[in-house]
C-alpha positions as CSV (number, residue, x, y, z in Angstrom):
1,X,146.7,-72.5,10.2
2,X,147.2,-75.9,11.7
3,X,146.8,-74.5,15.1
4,X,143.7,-72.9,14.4
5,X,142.3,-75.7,13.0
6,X,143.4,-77.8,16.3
7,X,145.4,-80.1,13.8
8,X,148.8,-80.6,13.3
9,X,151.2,-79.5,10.3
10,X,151.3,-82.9,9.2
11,X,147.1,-83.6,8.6
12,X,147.4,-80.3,6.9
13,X,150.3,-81.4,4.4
14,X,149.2,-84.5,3.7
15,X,145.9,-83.4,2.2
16,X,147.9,-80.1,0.8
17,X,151.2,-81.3,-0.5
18,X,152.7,-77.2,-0.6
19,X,152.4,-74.4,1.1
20,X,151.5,-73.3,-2.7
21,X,148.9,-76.1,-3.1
22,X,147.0,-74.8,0.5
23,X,147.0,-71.0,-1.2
24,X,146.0,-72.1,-4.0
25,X,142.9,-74.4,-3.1
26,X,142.0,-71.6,-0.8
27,X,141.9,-68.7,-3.9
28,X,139.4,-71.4,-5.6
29,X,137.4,-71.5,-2.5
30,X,136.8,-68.2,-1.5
31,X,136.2,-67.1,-5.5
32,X,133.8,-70.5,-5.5
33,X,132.0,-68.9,-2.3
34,X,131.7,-65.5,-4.0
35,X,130.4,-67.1,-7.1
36,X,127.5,-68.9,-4.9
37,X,126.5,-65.7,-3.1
38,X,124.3,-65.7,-6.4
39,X,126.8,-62.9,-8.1
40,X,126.6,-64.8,-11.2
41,X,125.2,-62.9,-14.2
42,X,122.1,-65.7,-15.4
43,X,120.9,-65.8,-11.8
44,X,120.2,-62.0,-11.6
45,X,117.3,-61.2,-13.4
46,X,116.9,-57.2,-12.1
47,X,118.8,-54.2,-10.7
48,X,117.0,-55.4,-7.4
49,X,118.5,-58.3,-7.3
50,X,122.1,-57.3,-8.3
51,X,121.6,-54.6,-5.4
52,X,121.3,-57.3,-3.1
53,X,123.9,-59.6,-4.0
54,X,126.5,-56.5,-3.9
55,X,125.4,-55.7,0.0
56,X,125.8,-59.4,0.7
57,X,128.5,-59.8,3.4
58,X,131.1,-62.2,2.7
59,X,131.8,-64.9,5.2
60,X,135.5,-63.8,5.3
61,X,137.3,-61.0,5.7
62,X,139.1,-59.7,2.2
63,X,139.9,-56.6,4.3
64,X,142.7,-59.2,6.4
65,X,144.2,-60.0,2.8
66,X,144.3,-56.8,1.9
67,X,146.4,-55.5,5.1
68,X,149.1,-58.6,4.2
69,X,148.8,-58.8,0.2
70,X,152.1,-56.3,0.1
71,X,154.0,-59.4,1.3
72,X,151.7,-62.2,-0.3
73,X,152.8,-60.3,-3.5
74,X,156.0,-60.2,-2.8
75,X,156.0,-64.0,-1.7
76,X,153.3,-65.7,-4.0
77,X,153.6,-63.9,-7.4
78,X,151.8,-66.3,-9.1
79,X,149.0,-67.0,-7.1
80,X,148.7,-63.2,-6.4
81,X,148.6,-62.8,-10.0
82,X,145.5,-65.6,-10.0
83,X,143.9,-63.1,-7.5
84,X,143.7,-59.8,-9.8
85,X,142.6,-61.7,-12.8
86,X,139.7,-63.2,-10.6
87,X,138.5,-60.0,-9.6
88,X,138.9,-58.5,-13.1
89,X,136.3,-61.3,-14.3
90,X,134.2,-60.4,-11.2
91,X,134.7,-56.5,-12.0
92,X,133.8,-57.4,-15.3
93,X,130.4,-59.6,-14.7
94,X,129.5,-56.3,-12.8
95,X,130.0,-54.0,-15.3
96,X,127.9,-55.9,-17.6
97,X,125.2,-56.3,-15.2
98,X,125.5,-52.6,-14.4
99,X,125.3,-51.8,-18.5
100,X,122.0,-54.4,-19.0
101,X,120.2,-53.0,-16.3
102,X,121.0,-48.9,-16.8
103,X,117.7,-46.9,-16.8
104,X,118.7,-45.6,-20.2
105,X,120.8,-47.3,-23.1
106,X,124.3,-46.1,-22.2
107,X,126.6,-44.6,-24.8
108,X,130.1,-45.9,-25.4
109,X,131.4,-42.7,-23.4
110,X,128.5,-43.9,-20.8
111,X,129.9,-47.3,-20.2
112,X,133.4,-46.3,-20.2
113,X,133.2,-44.0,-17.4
114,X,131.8,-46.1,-15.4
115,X,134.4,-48.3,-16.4
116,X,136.8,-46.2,-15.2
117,X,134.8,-45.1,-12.1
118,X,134.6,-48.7,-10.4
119,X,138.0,-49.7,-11.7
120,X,139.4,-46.5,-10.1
121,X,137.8,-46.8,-7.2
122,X,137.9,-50.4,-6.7
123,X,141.9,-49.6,-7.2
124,X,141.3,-46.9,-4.6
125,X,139.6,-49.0,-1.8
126,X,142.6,-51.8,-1.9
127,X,145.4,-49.1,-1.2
128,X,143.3,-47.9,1.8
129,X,142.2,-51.2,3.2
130,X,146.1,-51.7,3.4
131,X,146.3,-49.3,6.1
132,X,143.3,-49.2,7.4
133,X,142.7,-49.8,11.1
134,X,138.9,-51.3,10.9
135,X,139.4,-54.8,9.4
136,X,135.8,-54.1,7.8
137,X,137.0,-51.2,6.0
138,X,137.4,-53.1,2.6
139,X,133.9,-54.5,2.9
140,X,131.8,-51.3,3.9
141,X,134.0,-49.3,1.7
142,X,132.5,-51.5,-1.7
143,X,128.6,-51.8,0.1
144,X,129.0,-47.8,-0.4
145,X,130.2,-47.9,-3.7
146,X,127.9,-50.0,-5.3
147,X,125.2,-48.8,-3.4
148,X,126.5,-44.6,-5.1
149,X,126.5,-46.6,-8.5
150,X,123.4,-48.9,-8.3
151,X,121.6,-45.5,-7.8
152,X,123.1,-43.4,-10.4
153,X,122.7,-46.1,-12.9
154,X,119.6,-47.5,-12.1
């Protein structure tokens, strides 16, 4: 990282004491910048506008995690563990935007099925982006899903 950022090891550790502190503050950051791409449930005010902020690309590549997370889990436990409950909340903000904005009041059955639609398939696009050989496979992958859901719920 040090190299890329034409700095040395040093700079980098003194304003990151751990290699833990670094992952860490860079979770927060990219779950800050996905919270600012205006995903945030009082700023969405229509189905229209939560259709936009889903085929919003991200200014990093989650796809890149993805192919590495088998180690990062392995190596980080804890902060991978801060990951999954991010996107649970994030999953979650969805699914409640998804349930307010329904064309029809959804039933209890309604709302968990597509519960366990995007959760399955959420779970289904992280085991492929692990292999995947297009490093854009993660992102495209969810622009299509939300996209097949927005229109069947909307």
């Amino acid at each position: 990282m040090a190299k890329k950022m034409a700095t040395s090891k040093r700079t980098v550790y003194k304003y990151f004491p751990s290699k833990i502190d670094l992952i860490d503050a860079t979770i927060d950051f990219v779950f800050s910048q996905l919270g600012t791409t205006g995903a945030s449930a009082e700023h969405i005010k229509n189905i229209d506008q939560l259709s936009r902020v889903l085929k919003t690309p991200l200014s990093f590549n989650i796809g890149l995690l993805l192919h590495y997370s088998f180690d990062f889990k392995r190596l980080y436990p804890a902060q991978w563990a801060k990951i999954v409950r991010l996107l649970t909340q994030m999953e979650n903000q969805i699914l409640k935007l998804l349930y307010k904005f329904a064309h029809r009041p959804l039933t209890y059955v309604d709302k968990e099925v597509l519960t366990i639609m995007l959760t399955k398939s959420i779970e289904q696009i992280f085991v492929q982006s692990f292999t995947a050989d297009d490093p854009n496979y993660y992102q495209s992958a969810m622009q299509s899903m939300y996209e097949i859901i927005i229109y069947g719920v909307a």
